[in-house]
C-alpha positions as YAML, in Angstrom:
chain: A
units: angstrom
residues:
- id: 1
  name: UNK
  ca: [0.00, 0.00, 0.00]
- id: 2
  name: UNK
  ca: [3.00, 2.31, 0.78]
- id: 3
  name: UNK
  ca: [3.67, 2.41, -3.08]
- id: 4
  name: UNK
  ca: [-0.03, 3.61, -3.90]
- id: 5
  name: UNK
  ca: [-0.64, 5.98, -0.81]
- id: 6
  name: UNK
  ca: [2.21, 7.46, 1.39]
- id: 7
  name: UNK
  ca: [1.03, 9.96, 3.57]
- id: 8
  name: UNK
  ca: [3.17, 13.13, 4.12]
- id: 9
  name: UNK
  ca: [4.11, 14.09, 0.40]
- id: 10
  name: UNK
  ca: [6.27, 16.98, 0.64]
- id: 11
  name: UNK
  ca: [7.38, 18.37, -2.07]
- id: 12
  name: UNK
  ca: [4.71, 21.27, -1.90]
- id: 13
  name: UNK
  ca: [7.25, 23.05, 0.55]
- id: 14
  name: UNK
  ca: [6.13, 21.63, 4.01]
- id: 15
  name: UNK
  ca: [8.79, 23.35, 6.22]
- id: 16
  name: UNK
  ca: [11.33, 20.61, 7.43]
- id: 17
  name: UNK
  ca: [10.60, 17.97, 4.86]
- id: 18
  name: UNK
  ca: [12.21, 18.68, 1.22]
- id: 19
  name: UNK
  ca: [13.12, 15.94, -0.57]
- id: 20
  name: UNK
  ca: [11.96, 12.84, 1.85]
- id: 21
  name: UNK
  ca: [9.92, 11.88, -1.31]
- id: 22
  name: UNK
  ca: [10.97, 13.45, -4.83]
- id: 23
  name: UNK
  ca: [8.46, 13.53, -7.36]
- id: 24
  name: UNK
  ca: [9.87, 12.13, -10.41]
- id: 25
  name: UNK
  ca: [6.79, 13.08, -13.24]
- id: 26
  name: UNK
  ca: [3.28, 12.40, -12.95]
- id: 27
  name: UNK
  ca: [0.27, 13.05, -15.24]
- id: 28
  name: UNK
  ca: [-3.28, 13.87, -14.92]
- id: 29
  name: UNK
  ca: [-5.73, 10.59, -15.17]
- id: 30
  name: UNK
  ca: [-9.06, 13.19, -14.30]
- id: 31
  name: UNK
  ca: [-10.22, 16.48, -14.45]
- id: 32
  name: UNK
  ca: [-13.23, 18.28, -13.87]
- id: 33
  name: UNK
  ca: [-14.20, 22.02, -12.79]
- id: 34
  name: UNK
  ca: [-13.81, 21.16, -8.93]
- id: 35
  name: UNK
  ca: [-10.32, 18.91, -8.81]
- id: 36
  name: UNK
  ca: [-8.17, 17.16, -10.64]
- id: 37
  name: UNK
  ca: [-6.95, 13.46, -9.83]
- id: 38
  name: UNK
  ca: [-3.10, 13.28, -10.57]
- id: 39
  name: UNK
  ca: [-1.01, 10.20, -10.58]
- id: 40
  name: UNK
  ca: [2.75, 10.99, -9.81]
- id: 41
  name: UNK
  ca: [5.60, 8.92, -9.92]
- id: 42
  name: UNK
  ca: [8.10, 9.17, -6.57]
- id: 43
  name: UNK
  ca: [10.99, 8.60, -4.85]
- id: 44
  name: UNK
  ca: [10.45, 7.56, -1.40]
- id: 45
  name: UNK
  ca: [13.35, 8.80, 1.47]
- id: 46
  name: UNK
  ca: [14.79, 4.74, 1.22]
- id: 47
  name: UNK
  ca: [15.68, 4.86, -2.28]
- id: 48
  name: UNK
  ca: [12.27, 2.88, -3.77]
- id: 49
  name: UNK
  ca: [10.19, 4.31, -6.30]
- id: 50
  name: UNK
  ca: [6.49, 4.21, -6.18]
- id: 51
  name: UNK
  ca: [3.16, 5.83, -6.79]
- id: 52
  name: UNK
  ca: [1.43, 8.31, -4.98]
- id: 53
  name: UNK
  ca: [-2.14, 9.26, -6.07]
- id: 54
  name: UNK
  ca: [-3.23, 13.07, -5.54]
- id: 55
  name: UNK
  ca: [-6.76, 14.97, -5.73]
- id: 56
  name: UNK
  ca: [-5.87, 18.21, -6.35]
- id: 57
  name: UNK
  ca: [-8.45, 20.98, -5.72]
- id: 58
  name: UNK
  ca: [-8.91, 24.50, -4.83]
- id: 59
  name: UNK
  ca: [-8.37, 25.90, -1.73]
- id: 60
  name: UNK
  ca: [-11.93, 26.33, 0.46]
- id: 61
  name: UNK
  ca: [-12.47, 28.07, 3.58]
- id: 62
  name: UNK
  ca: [-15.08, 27.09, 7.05]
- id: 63
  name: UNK
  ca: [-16.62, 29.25, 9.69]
- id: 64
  name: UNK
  ca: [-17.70, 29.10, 12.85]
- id: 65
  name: UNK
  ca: [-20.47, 31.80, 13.29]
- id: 66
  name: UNK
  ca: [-20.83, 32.78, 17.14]
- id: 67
  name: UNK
  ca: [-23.73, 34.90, 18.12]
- id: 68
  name: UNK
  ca: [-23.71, 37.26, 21.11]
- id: 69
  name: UNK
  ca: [-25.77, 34.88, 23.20]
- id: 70
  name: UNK
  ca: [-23.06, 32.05, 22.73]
- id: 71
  name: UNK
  ca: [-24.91, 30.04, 20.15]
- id: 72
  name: UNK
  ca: [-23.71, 28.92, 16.66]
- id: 73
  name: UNK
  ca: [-25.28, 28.66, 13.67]
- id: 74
  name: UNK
  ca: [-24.89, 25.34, 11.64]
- id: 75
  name: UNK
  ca: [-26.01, 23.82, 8.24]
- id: 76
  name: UNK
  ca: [-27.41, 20.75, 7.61]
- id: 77
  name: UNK
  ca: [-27.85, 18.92, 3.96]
- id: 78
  name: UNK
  ca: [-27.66, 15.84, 2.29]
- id: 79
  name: UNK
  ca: [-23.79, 14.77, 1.85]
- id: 80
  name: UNK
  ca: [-24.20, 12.33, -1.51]
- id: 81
  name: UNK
  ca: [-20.76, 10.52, -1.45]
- id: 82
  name: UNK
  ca: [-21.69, 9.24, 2.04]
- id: 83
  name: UNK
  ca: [-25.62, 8.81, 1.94]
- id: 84
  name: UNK
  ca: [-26.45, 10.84, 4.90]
- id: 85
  name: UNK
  ca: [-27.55, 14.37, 6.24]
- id: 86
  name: UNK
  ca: [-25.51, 15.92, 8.88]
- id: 87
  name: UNK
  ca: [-25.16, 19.14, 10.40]
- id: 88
  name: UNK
  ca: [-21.79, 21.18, 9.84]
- id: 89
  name: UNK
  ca: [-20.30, 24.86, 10.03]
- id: 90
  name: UNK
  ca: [-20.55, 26.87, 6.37]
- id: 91
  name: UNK
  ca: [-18.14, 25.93, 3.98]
- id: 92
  name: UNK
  ca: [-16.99, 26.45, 0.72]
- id: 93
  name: UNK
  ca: [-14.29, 26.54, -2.34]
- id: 94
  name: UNK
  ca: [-12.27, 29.80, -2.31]
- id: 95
  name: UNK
  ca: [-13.61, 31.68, -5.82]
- id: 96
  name: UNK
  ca: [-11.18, 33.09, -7.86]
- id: 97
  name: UNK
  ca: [-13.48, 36.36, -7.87]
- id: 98
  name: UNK
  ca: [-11.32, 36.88, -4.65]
- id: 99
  name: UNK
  ca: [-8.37, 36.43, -5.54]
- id: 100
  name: UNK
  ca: [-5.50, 35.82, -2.37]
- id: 101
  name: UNK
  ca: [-8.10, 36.89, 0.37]
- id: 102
  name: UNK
  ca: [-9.47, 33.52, 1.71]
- id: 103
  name: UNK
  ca: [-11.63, 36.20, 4.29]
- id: 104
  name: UNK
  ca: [-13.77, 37.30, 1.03]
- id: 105
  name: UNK
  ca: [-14.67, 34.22, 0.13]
- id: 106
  name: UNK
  ca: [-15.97, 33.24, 3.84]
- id: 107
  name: UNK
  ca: [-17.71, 36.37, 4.35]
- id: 108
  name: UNK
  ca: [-19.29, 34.92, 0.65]
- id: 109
  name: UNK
  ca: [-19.89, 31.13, 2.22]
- id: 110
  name: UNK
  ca: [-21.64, 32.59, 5.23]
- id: 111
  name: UNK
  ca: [-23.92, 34.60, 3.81]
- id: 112
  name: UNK
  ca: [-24.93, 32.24, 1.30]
- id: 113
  name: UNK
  ca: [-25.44, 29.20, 3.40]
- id: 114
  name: UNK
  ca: [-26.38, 30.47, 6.87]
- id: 115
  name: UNK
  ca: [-28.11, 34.25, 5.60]
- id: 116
  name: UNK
  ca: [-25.80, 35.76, 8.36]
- id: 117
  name: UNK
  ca: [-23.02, 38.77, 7.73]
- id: 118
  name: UNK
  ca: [-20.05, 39.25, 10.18]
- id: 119
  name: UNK
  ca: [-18.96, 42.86, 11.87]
- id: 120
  name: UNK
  ca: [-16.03, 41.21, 13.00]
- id: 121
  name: UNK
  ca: [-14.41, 37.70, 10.76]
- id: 122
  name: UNK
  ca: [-11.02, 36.62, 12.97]
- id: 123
  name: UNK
  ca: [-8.60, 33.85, 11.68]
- id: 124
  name: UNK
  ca: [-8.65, 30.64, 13.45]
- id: 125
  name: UNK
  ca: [-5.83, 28.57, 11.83]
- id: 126
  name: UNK
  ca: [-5.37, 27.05, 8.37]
- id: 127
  name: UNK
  ca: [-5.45, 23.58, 8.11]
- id: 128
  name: UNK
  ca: [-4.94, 20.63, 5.71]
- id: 129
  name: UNK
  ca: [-7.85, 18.61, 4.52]
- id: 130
  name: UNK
  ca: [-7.34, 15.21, 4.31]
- id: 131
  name: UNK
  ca: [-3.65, 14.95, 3.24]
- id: 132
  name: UNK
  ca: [-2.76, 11.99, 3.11]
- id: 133
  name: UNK
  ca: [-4.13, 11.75, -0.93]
- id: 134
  name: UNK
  ca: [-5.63, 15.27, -1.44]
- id: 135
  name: UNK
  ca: [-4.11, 19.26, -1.55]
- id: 136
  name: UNK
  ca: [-6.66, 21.13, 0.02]
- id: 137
  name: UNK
  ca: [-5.78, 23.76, 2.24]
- id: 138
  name: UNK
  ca: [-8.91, 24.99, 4.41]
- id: 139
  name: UNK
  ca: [-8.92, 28.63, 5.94]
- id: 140
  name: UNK
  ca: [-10.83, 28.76, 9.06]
- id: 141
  name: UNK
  ca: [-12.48, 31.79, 10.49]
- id: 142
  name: UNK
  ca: [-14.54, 32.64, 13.31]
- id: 143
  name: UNK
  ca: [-17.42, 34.97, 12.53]
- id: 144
  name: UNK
  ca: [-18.94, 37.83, 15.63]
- id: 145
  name: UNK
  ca: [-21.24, 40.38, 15.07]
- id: 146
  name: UNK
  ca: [-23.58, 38.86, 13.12]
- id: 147
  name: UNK
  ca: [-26.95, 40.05, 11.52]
- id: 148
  name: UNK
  ca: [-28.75, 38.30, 9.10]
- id: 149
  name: UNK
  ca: [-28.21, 38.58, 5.14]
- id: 150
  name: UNK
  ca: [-29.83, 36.94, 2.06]
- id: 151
  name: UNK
  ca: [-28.87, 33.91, 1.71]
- id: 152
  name: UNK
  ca: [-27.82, 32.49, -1.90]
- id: 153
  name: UNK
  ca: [-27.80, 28.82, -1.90]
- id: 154
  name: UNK
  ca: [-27.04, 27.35, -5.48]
- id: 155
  name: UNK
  ca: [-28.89, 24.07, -6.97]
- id: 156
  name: UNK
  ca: [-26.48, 21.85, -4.96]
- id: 157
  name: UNK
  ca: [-27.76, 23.34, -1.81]
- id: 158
  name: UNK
  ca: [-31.28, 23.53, -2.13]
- id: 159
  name: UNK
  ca: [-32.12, 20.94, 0.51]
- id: 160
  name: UNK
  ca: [-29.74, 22.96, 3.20]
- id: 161
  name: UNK
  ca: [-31.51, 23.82, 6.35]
- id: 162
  name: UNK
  ca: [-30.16, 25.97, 9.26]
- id: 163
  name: UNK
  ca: [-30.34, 25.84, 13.14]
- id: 164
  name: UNK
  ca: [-28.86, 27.22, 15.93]
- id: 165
  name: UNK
  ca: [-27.28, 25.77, 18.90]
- id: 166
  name: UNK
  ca: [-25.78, 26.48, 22.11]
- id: 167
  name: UNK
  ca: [-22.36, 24.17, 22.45]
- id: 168
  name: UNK
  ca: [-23.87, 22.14, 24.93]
- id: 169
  name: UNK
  ca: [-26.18, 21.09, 21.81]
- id: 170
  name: UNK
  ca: [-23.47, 20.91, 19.74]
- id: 171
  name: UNK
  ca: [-21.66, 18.23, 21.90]
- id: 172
  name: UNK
  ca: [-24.86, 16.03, 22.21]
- id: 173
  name: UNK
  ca: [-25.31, 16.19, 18.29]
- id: 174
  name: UNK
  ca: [-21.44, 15.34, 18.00]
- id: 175
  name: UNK
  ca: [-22.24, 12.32, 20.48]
- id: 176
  name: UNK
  ca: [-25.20, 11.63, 18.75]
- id: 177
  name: UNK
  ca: [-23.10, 11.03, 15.21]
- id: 178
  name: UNK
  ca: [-24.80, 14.03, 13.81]
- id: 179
  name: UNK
  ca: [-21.83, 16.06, 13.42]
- id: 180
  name: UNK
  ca: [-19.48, 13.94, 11.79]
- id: 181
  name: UNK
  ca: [-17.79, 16.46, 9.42]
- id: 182
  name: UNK
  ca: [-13.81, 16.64, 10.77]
- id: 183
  name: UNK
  ca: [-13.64, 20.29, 9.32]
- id: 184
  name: UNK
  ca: [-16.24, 21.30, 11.40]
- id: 185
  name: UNK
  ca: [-14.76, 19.06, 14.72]
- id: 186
  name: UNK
  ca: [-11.83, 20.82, 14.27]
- id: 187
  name: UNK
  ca: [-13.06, 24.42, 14.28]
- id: 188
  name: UNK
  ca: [-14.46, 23.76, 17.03]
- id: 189
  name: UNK
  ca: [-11.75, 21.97, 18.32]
- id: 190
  name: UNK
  ca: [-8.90, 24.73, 17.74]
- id: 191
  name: UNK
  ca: [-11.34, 27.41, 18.76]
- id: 192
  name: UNK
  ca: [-12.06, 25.44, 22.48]
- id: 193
  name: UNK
  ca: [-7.80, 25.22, 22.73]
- id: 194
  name: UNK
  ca: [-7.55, 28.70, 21.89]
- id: 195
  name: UNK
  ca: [-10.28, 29.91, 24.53]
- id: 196
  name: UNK
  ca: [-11.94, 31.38, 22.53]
- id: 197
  name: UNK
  ca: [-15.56, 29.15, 23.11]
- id: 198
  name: UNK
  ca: [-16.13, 27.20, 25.68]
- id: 199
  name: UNK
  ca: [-13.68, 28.54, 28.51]
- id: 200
  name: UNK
  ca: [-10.22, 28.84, 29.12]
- id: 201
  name: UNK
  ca: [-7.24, 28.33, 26.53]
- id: 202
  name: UNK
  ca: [-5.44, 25.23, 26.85]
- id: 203
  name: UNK
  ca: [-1.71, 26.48, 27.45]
- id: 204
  name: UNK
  ca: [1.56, 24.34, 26.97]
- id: 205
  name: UNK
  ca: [4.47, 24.34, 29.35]
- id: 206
  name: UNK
  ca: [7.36, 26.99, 28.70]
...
């Protein structure tokens, strides 16, 4: 399996890794507006040569809308690949309308999903998606001051519903396997280290 999917490729400039697997060449077995599905050939650290399959797509960006009472707002729809509605923050593929400013296009995914605008959009972190076969980077953002907009939802997202939930609802629906999305765990996760919901910042040791 190592040959066919190696997690940790680095040659896309992860700090500390160059060159612990050299791509050799690689070509494009599928392409479509949303990603692209590269094969590579490689050079593992050890010398072998192998194959690493990549999904290439655009970078997206999540956020986690807090209202002043504490609440969130989360969407729920109808996730095809795995057969199953669950709830999740908003979401979306950067658009090229905004160029370099991942902010834009969540400021773009919130109104159009959840109907809400932001006074105040902070970074949370960026993370990868999945890397152990895709390139996704996902810009996270939290989003205060919120007043409702008009939402936008294209054809995909006509079955998307909203609710609201304090975090003590969130955790039951996570326990309950309705939250399954690891974006959204994550959010929520960074943003509960950072103390920035749910009490105090989890600190390391100097």
């Amino acid at each position: 399996m190592r040959d066919h999917m190696a997690g940790g490729a680095t040659h896309r400039g992860t700090p500390g890794g160059e060159g612990r697997i050299e791509r050799l060449d690689g070509r494009t077995v599928y392409e479509n507006p949303w990603l692209k599905v590269r094969e590579d050939r490689v050079r593992f650290a050890d010398g072998h040569e192998g194959i690493y399959g990549v999904v290439d797509r655009t970078g997206s960006v999540a956020v986690l809308p807090l209202h002043d009472d504490g609440t969130v707002t989360l969407v729920e729809q109808f996730r095809y690949t795995v057969g199953g509605r669950y709830w999740e923050l908003p979401q979306g593929s950067r658009s090229p309308a905004h160029g370099d400013d991942p902010a834009a296009s969540a400021r773009a995914e919130l109104a159009e999903e959840a109907g809400l605008a932001a006074a105040r959009l902070e970074p949370v972190g960026a993370l990868w998606e999945a890397y152990g076969f895709a390139c996704q980077e996902v810009h996270c953002f939290l989003a205060t001051g919120l007043t409702e907009a008009s939402a936008a939802r294209d054809a995909t997202e006509a079955d998307m519903v909203t609710g609201r939930f304090t975090l003590d609802e969130v955790r039951a629906l996570v326990a309950a396997g309705r939250i399954r999305d690891n974006l959204t765990l994550a959010v929520i996760g960074l943003l509960a280290l950072q103390g920035r919901i749910g009490g105090q910042a989890v600190t390391s040791n100097p």
